[in-house]
N, C-alpha and C positions, 0 to 999 in steps of 0.2 A: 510626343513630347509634352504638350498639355494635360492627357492625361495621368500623365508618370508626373509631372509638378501639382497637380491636384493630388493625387494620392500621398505623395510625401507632404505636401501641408496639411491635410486630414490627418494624416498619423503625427505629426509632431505636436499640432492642437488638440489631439487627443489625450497624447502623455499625459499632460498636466492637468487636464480634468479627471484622466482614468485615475492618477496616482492621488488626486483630490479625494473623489469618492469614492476610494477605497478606503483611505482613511480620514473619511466623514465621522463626526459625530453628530449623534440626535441635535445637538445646540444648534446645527448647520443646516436641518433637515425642516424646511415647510414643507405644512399638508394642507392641501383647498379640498375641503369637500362641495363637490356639485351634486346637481340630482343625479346625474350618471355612474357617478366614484369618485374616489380619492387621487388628484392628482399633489405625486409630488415634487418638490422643487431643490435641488440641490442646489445652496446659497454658498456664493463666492466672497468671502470677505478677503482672500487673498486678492480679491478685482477692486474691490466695491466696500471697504470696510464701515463707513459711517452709512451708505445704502440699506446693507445689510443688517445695521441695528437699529434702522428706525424701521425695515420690517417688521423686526422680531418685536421691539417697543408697541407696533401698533396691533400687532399679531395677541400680543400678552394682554392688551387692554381690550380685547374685542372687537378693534375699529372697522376691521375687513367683515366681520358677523353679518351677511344678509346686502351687501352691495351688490351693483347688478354690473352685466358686462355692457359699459354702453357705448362702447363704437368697436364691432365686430366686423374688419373687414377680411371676406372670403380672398383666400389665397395671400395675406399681409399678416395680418395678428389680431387678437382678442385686449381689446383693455377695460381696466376696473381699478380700482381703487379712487371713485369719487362718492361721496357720502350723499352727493343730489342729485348722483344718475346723469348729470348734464355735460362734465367733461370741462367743469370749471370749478369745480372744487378744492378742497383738500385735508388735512389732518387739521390746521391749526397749530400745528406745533413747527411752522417753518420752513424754509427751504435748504434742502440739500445741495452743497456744490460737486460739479460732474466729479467722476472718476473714471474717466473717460480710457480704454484699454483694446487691444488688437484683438481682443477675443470680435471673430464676426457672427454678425445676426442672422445666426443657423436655423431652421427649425427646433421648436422646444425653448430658443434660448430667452430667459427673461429681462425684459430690460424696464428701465426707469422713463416714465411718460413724464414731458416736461414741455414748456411754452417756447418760446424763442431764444429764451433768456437759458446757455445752458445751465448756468447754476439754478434754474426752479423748480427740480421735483420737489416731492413733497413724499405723496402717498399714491400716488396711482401709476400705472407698471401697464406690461401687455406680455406678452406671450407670444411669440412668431409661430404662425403654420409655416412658411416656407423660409427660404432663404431672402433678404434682402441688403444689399452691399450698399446701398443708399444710407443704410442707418451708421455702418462699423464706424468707430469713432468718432461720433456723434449725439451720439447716447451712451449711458450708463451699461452697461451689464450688471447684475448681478445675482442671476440666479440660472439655472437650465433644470427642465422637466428631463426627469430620471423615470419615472413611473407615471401611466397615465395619461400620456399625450394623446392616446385615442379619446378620451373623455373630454379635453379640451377641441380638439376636433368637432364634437358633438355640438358646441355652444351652439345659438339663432346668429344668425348673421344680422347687420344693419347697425343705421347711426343715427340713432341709436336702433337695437329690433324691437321689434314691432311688441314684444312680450320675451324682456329681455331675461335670462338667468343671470343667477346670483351663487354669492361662493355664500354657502350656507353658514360653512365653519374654516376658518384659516387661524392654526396653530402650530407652535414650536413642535416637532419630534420631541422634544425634551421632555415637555411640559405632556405628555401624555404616556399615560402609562402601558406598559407593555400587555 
């Protein structure tokens, strides 16, 4: 019986991302390049829609260009989006309030890294390796790795690591040419 209720909640949360990014547009589509490849990010503004544009806002300004991943924990998630590598940073341009949603924190899924305060992301995010049901509704959603998730895999671990990587390039689909 658990397993038959696991399989039917996987298939009905699937629906709505399969039917999403089918009909993705590049406007919707981040690319991280690391040393390893290009992971990409399939971006949920039907979840997360002010999340979602201050990605794309800090994406188009360069802001993600050469930050490092600075708290990599094995078997939890990869985060980045701090501009002093310290994990107390942020854009400058404010904080986001949650938009907090039942999508759960699957492998690949991207969410919004923030203090205790749920309204304070800003700019820096993580990326899950496994599952964690501690975070669903708790945090933000708004994105999920579509392409790539081996290359996130790859990141240094630690908190921060020892000689951490960095997203080299993070840009719109849009804004890049075919």
């Amino acid at each position: 019986m658990r397993l038959f209720r696991f399989l039917v909640l996987a298939f009905l949360l699937a629906l709505p991302a399969a039917a999403h990014a089918q009909s993705a547009d590049r406007e919707n589509l981040l690319y991280i390049d690391l040393d390893y490849g290009r992971v990409v990010i399939q971006l949920r503004p039907d979840l997360a829609p002010r999340h979602v544009e201050r990605v794309k806002q800090l994406a188009r300004a360069k802001f993600y260009d050469g930050i490092v991943f600075h708290r990599v924990i094995d078997g939890f998630m990869a985060q980045t989006g701090d501009p002093t590598g310290t994990g107390t940073g942020g854009s400058g341009r404010g904080n986001v309030p949650a938009e907090f949603s039942r999508v759960p924190f699957e492998r690949g899924i991207v969410g919004a890294a923030r203090s205790q305060n749920p309204n304070s992301a800003d700019s820096q995010f993580f990326i899950m390796f496994r599952r964690n049901s501690g975070l669903d509704g708790q945090y933000t959603v708004w994105g999920q790795v579509v392409s790539g998730m081996e290359f996130v895999d790859r990141i240094r671990r630690g908190e921060p690591p020892r000689t951490p990587d960095r997203m080299l390039r993070v840009q719109v689909a849009a804004d890049v040419p075919n």
